[in-house]
C-alpha positions in Angstrom: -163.6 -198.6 -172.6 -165.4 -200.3 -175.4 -165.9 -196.8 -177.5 -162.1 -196.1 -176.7 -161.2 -199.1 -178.2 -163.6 -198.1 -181.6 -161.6 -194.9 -181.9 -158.7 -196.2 -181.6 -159.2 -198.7 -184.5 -161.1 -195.9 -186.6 -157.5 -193.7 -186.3 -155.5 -196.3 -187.5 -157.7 -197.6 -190.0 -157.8 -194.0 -191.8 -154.0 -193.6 -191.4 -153.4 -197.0 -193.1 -156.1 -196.2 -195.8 -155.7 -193.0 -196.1 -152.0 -191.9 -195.1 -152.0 -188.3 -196.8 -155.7 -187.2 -195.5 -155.7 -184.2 -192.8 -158.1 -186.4 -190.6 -157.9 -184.1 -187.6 -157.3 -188.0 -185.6 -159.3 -188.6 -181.8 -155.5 -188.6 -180.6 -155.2 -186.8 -178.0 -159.0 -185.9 -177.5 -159.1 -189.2 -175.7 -160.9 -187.2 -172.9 -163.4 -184.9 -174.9 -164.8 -188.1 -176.7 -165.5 -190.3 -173.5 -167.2 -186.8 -172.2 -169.5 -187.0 -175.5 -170.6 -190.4 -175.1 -171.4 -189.6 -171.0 -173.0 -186.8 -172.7 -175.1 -188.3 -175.2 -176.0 -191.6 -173.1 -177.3 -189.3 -170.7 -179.3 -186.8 -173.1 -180.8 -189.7 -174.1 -181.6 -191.6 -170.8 -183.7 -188.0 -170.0 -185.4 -188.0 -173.4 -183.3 -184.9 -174.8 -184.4 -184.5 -178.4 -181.6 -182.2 -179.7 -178.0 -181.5 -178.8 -175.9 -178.9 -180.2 -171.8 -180.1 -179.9 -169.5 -177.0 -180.7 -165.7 -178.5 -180.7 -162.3 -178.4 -182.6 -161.3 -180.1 -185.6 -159.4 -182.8 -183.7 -161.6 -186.1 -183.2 -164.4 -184.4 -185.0 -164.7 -187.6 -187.4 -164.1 -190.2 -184.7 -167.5 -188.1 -183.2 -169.5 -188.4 -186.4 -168.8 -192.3 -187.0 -168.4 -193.8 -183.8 -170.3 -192.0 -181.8 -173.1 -190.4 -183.8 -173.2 -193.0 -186.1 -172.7 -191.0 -189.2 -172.4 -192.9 -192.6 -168.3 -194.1 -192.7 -169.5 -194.7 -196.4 -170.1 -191.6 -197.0 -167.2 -189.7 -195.5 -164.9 -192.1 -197.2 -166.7 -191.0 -200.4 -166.3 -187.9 -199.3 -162.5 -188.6 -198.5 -162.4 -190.0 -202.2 -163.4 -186.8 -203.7 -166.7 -187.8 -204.4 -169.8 -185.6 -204.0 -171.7 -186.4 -201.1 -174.8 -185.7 -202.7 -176.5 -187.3 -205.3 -175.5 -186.2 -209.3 -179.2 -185.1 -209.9 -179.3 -182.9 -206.7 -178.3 -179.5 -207.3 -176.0 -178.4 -204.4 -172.5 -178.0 -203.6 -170.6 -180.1 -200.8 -168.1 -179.0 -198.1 -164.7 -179.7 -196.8 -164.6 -183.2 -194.8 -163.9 -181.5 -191.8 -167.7 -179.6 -191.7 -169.3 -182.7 -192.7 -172.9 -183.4 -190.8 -173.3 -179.5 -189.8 
């Protein structure tokens, strides 16, 4: 219930804070992201190392930052327009929804 609760506040902080973003929202994938964090809590409890997650756009950044833990500062960088690489790398970036691939 607890990570229901977290997604639920993550949607409606980005629409508040970011009203025109396509943020592909955990609305609706209610389901897929209490299967994930089964998932992951038992990968972990038998010592899996890697897991490979194929799944839609919808709830995809609900899945990086609450469950995976991925940066929210760096998405919402990201979000800003902002390279989410340092100047001095030499790369190029991707759209928000491929983040962490």
């Amino acid at each position: 219930m607890n990570s229901h609760l977290v997604n639920i506040a993550f949607d409606q902080f980005l629409q508040a804070k970011f009203p025109t973003l396509k943020r592909y929202s955990g609305e609706g994938a209610e389901g897929m992201m209490a299967f994930f964090d089964l998932a992951f809590k038992h990968s972990a409890q038998l010592n899996i190392d890697n897991v490979v997650v194929c799944m839609p756009h919808r709830g995809r950044n609900n899945l990086l930052v609450c469950l995976l833990n991925y940066p929210a500062a760096t998405m919402f960088r990201k979000i800003k327009g902002k390279r989410e690489f340092p100047n001095d790398v030499k790369s190029t970036g991707d759209v928000l929804s491929h983040l962490c691939e």
